[in-house]
N, C-alpha and C positions, 0 to 999 in steps of 0.2 A: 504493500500500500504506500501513496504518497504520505510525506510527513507533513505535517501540520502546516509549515511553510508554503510547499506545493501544494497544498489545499487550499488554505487563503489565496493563493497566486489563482487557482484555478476559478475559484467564484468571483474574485475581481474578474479576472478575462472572461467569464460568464454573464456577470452585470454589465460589461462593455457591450458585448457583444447585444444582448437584450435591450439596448437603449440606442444601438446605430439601426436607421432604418433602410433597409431596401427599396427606391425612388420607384420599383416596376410594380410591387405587390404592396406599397403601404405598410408591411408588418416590418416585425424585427428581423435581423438577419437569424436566428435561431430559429424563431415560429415558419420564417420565410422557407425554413429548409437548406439554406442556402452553406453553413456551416459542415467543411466535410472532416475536418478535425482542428486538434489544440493540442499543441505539446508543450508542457511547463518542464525546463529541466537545467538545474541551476541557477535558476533567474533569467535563461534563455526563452521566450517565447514564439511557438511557429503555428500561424494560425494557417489553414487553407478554406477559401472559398469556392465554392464551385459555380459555376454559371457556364452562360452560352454565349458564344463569340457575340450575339448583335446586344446582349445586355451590358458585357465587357466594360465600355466607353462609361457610360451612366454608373454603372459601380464603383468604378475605380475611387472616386474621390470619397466614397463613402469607405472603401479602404485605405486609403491613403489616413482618413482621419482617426479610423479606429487604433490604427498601426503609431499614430500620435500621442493618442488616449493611451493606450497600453505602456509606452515608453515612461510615461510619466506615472505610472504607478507603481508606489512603494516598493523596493523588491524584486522589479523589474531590471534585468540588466541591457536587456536589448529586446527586443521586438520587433517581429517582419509576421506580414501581414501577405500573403499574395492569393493571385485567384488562378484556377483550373477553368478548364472545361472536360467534360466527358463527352466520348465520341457514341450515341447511340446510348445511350443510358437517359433516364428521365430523371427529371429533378426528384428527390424525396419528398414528401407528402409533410403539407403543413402542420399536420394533427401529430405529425411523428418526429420530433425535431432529433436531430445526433446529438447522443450525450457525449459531453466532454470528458476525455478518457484521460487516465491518470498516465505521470508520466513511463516512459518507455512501455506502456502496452501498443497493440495494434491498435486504429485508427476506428469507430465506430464505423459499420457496416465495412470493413476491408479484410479481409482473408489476412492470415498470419504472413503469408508472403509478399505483403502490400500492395497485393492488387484488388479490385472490387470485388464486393462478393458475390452478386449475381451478376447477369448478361452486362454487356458494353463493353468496350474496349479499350478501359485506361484512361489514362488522363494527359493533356500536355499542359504547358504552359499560353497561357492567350498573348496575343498580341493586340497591341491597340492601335496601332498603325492601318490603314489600310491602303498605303503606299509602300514606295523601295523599303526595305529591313532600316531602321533607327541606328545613326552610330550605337557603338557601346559606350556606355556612362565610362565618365573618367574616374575611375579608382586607380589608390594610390600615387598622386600626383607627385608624392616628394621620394618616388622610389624609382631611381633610374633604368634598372634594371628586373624584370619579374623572370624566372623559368620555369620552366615545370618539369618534375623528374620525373617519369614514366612508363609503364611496364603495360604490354598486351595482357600479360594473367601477372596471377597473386605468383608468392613463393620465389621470387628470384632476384630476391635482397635489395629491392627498391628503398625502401625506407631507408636502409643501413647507408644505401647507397646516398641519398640526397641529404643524410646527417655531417656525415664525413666530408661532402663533399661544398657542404655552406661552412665547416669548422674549416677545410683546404683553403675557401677563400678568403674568412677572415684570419689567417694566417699571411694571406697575402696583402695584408691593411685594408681590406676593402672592409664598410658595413654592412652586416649580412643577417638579415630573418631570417625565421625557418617557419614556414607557415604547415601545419600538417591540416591537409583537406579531406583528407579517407578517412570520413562522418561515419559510417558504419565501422571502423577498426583502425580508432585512433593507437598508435601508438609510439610516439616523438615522447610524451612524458615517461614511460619506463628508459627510453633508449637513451635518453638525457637525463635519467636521474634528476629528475623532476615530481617532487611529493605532495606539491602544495594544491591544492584545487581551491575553485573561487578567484581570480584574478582581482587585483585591484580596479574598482572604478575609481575613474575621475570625468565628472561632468560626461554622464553616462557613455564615456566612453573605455573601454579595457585597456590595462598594460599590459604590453607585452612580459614574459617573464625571460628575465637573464641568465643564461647558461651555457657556458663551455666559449664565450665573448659572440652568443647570438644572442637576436633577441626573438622568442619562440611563442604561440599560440596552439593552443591544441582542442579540438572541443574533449578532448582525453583530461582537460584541465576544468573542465566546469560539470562531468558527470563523475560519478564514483567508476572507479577499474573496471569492475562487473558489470556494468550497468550495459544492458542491450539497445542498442539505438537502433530501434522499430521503426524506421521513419520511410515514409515516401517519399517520391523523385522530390515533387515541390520542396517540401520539409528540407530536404538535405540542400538542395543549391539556396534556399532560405540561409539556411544557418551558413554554408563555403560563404556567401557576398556576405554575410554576417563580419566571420572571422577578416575577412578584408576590408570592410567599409567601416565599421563599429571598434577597429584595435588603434590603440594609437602606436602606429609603428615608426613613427617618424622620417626622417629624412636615413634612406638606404642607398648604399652603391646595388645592394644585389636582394631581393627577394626571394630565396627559395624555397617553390611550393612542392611537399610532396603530397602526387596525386595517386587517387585511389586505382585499383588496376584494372583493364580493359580501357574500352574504349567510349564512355556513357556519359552521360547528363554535367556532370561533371567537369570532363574533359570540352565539353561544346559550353558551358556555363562560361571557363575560365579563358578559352580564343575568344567569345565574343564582348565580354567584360573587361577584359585587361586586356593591354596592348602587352603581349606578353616576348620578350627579345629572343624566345627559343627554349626549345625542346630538349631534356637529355633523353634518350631511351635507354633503360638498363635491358641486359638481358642474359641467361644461360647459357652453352656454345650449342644443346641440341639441338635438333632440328625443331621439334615439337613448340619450345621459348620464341624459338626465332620466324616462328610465322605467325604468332602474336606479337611479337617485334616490329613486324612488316607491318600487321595492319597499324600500329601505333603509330608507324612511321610515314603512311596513308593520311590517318584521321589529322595528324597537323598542318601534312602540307596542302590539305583539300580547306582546311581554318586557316591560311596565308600565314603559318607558325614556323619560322626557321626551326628546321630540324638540328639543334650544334653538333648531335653527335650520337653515337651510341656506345656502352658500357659494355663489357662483358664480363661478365659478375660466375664466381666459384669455376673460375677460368682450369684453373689444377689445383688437387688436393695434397695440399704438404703435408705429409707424416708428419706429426708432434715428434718422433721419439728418433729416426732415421733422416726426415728432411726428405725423402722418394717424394716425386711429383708424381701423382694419379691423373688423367684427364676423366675425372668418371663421369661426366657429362660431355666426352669429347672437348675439342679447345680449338678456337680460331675459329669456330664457326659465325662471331657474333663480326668478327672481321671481314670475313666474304662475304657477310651479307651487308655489310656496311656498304666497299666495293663497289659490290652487285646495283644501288640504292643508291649511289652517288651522295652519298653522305660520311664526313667525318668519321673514323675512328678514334675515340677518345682513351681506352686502354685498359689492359686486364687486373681483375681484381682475383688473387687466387682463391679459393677455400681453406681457410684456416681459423682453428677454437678460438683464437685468440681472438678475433672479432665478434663471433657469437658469444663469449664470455664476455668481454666486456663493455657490446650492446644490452646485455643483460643485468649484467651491472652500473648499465648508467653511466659507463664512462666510456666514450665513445674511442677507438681504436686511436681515431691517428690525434686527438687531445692528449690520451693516454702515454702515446709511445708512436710519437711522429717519426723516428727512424727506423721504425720495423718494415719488414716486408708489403707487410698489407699499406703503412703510411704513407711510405712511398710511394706505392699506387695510388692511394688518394691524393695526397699531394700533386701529381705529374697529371692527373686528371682535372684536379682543382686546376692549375696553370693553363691549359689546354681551353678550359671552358672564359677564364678568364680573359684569355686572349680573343674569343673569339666574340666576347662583349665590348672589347677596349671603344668600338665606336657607341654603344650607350653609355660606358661611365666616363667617357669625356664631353658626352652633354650636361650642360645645365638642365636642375630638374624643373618640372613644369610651373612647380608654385614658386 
């Protein structure tokens, strides 16, 4: 169950919501039907509305306002408000309004897999435009450079990879964030030995927290470890522009985001939101990694996202006790396809305890023991990438 806190949090967003009215139907947006969930979680709030593309326009500012209302209540550390549409699904019946669900359950009427429970097919994001696609809002103005580190599938040390690899570059004088965006399996606060949850506000906005000489964000830092983030598409790119528009990250040479893996909602959220200077792709050398490598390496150059490079991650397996190199995932393969794809080679990272030991302990490999094997690799990759940003950190930044 919610604790008493998330309880109060949930009936204030429940009297919000019962006193914004719906301009098509007259009622409230509750009675209206129109509420398709609520998630209160750390002071985080994610409302979703549902409606239909031609209601879209006339709503909006009734969500803009609530999404106001909300911010401004006690306890409240942020608040996003957005609206759905469902493709072939009828609105909910006003006699039946969606109960507001406590936090991390599934969504009233959505199946545990987040999708709806009966007929229709899903939900997108509306647009309000009905001309050319809208620039993307300017996020992060005083951060010259954003990238995104990213993997076709899970399990091929992406994370490890974009930690090491923002510590590489503040190594090299630059200032450097670590934004963690994989909403579903945060995990930047274990791998930074990072304990504290609850960030500081100041003038409703979060600090970032300092660690290993970054400055870091996790929604891993506003829910407890355990806690299951149930959340749908909206939900999540809610709270990712959340962690970018609502932290005060201040003035950055480099931003780095690690993103969640494949190729979804997420990945298309942060090419059309942020002018982002480029891509890493990490990857495994088998074949199997590397043609989720490719489509990665597809989905940014089709979002106009310089590709910098690609990684090849548990490249050989160094014996702890003898030093023999294994390739047990084969080796070089993340090279040829590089090659192949006319993109950068950025360089091998091998398989060894010592990185998983001390991502597990919270102290990251090359902060740890920058002249080990593994540091080196990161470092000559850090280099690599840095160089091939030199024309954004010799811009002046926007503000």
């Amino acid at each position: 169950m919610a604790d008493a806190t998330s309880e109060a949090l949930e009936q204030a967003v429940r009297r919000t919501l019962e006193q914004a009215i719906d301009p098509r139907s007259g009622q409230d947006l509750v009675t209206a039907g129109l509420v398709e969930s609520v998630r209160v979680q750390g002071g985080l709030v994610q409302v979703t509305l549902a409606t239909d593309r031609a209601h879209a326009a006339a709503l909006d500012p009734v969500r803009a306002s609530v999404e106001r209302t909300l911010r401004a209540v006690p306890g409240v550390m942020n608040a996003t408000v957005v609206l759905t549409a469902h493709r072939g699904a009828g609105q909910a019946p006003a006699s039946a309004p969606p109960a507001l669900p406590l936090s991390g359950g599934a969504p009233s009427g959505a199946s545990p897999s987040g999708g709806p429970a009966s007929g229709g097919g899903g939900h997108r994001p509306i647009s309000l435009g009905g001309g050319p696609a809208a620039e993307p809002a300017k996020l992060l103005p005083d951060v010259r450079a954003v990238i995104a580190v990213a993997s076709g599938k899970g399990g091929v040390g992406k994370s490890t990879t974009a930690v090491n690899l923002a510590i590489g570059l503040s190594r090299l004088g630059l200032s450097v964030g670590l934004l963690d965006a994989d909403i579903h399996g945060p995990s930047l606060p274990r791998m930074l030995g990072i304990s504290t949850y609850q960030p500081e506000v100041r003038d409703k906005r979060m600090m970032p927290i300092a660690a290993w000489g970054l400055k870091a964000m996790s929604i891993g830092l506003l829910v407890e470890e355990r806690t299951a983030m149930i959340w749908r598409g909206p939900m999540v790119m809610g709270a990712l522009l959340q962690l970018m528009s609502d932290v005060e990250w201040g003035a950055l040479d480099v931003l780095v985001v690690d993103m969640p893996p494949g190729t979804g909602d997420a990945q298309l959220t942060m090419a059309q939101k942020v002018s982002l200077a480029g891509a890493v792709i990490v990857s495994t050398p088998q074949d199997i990694a590397l043609l989720d490598a490719r489509r990665g390496v597809a989905m940014f150059e089709k979002t106009n996202v310089p590709v910098l490079g690609i990684v090849e991650n548990m490249s050989v397996f160094c014996c702890p006790n003898c030093g023999h190199a294994t390739p047990l995932f084969g080796h070089g393969g993340a090279r040829k396809e590089a090659e192949a794809l006319g993109v950068p080679f950025l360089g091998e990272v091998p398989l060894l305890m010592d990185i998983r030991l001390s991502a597990d302990a919270g102290t990251p490999i090359l902060a740890r023991d920058p002249d080990s094997e593994a540091g080196r690799a990161y470092d000559a990759i850090a280099a690599r990438v840095a160089e091939a940003l030199r024309p954004h950190l010799q811009r002046p930044r926007a503000s």
